[in-house]
C-alpha positions as CSV (number, residue, x, y, z in Angstrom):
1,X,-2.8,178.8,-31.6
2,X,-3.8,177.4,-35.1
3,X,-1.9,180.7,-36.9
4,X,1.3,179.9,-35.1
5,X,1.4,176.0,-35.6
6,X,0.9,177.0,-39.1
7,X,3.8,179.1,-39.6
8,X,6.1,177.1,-37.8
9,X,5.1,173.9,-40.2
10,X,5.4,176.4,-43.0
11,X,9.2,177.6,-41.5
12,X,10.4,174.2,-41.1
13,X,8.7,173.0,-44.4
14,X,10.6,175.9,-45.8
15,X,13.8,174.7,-45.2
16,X,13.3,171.7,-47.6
17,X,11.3,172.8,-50.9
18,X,10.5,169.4,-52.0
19,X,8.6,169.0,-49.2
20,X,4.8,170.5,-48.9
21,X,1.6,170.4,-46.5
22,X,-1.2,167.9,-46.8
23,X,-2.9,168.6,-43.9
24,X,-2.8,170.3,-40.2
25,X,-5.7,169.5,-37.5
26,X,-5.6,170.9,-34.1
27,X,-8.6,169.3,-31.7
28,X,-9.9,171.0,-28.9
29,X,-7.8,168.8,-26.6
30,X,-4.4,170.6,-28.2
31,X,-3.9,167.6,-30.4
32,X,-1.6,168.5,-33.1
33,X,-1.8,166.7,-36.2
34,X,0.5,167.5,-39.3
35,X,0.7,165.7,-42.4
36,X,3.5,166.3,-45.0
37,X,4.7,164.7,-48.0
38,X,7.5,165.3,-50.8
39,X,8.1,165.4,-54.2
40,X,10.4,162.0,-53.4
41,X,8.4,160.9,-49.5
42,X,9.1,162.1,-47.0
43,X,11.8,160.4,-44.4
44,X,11.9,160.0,-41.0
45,X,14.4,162.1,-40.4
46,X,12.1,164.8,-42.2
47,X,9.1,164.1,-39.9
48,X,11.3,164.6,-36.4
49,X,12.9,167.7,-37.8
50,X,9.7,169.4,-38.8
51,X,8.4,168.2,-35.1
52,X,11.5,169.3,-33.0
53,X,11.3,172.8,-35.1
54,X,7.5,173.4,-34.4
55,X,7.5,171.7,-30.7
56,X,10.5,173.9,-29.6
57,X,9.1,176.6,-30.7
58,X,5.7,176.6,-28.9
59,X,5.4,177.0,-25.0
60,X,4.2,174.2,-23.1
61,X,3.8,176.6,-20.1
62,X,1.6,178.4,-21.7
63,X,-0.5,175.7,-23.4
64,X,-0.3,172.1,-23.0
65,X,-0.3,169.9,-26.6
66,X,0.6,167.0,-28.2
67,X,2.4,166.8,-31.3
68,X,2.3,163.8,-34.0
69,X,4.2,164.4,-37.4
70,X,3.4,161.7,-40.2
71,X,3.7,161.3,-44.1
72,X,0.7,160.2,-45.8
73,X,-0.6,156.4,-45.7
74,X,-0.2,154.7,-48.9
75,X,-3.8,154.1,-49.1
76,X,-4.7,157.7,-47.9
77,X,-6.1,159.6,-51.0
78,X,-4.3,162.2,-53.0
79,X,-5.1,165.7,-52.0
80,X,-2.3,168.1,-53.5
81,X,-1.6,168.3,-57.2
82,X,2.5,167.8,-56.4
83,X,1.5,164.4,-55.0
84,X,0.0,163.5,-59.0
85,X,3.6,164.1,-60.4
86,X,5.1,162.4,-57.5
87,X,2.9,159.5,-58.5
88,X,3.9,159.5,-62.3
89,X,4.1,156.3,-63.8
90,X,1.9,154.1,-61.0
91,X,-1.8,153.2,-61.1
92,X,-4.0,154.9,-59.6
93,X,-8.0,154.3,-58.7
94,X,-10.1,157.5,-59.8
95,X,-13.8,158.4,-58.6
96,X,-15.6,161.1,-60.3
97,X,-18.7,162.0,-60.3
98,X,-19.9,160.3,-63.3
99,X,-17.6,157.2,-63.5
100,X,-15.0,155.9,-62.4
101,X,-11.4,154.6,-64.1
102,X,-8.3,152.6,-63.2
103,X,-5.1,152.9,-65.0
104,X,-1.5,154.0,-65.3
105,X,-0.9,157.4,-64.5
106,X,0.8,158.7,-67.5
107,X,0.6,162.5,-67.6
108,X,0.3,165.4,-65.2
109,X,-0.7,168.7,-66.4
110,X,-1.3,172.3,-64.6
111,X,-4.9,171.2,-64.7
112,X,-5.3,167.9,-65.7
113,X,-4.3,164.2,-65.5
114,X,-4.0,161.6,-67.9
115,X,-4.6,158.0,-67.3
116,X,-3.8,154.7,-69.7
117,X,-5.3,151.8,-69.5
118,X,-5.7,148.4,-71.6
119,X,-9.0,146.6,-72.4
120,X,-10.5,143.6,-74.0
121,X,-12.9,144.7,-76.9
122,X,-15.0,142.8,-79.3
123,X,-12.9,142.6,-83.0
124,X,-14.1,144.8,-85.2
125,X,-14.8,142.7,-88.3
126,X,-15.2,138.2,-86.9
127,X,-15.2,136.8,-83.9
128,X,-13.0,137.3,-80.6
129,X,-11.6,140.2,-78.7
130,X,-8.3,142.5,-79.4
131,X,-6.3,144.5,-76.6
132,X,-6.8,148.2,-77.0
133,X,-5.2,151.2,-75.2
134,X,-7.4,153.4,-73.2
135,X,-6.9,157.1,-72.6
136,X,-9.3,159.4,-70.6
137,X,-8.2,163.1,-69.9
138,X,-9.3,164.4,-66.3
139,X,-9.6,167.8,-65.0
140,X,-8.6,167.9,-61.2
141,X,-12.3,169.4,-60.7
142,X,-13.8,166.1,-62.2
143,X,-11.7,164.4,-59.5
144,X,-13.3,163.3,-56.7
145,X,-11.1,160.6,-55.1
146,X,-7.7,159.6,-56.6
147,X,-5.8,156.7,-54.9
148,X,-2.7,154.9,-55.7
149,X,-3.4,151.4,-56.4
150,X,-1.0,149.4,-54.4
151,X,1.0,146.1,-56.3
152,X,1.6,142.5,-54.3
């Protein structure tokens, strides 16, 4: 069953290329979870579309299943390198294994991020502190958790 939910997310994903699969979970009840997001989100309109396309296409005679089509929480963590560039510009919480950072999400490479940040550091000549800019360079391999940082 798994094969042909996943070409029927992958037909009706087709149909839209700025769309793209985060994640697809069937449980041993037939409980079919699908995950998508976009280059700019992903609408409602999107979700039942990509639903109607893989629900009519699947026979409930033959196997009984629910189906649940979502975007992406805004807490949920990034997981697919299109969803860095779609989150250009925003702050985002990074864990790696050694450390982790907070900052502005200023570049996305083929293989690596960069993130801006300011700090407070002691002057280097008298007393007080001075604002600096930040920059660290990570590798999507260093990442281990990346989450958009969410403003109120």
């Amino acid at each position: 069953m798994r094969s042909i939910v996943e070409k029927l997310v992958e037909e009706a994903i087709q149909e839209n290329p700025k769309l793209f699969l985060i994640d697809l979970k069937i449980s041993s009840d037939n409980t079919i979870v699908v995950v998508v997001d976009g280059d700019e989100g992903v609408t409602v309109k999107e979700c039942i579309r990509i639903s109607r396309h893989v629900e009519h296409n699947l026979d409930r005679e033959t196997t009984d299943f629910s189906l649940e089509v979502s975007s992406p929480g805004l807490t949920e963590p990034l997981v697919n390198k299109r969803q860095y560039k779609k989150n250009l510009g925003k702050k985002l919480a990074i864990k790696t294994a050694v450390e982790n950072f907070e900052g502005e999400l200023v570049k996305v490479a083929a293989n690596e991020i960069t993130l801006e940040w300011k700090a407070r550091e002691p002057k280097p000549i008298g007393k007080g502190k001075v604002t600096v800019v930040k920059t660290v360079v990570l590798s999507y391999g260093t990442i281990k958790q990346a989450k958009v940082k969410l403003k109120f």
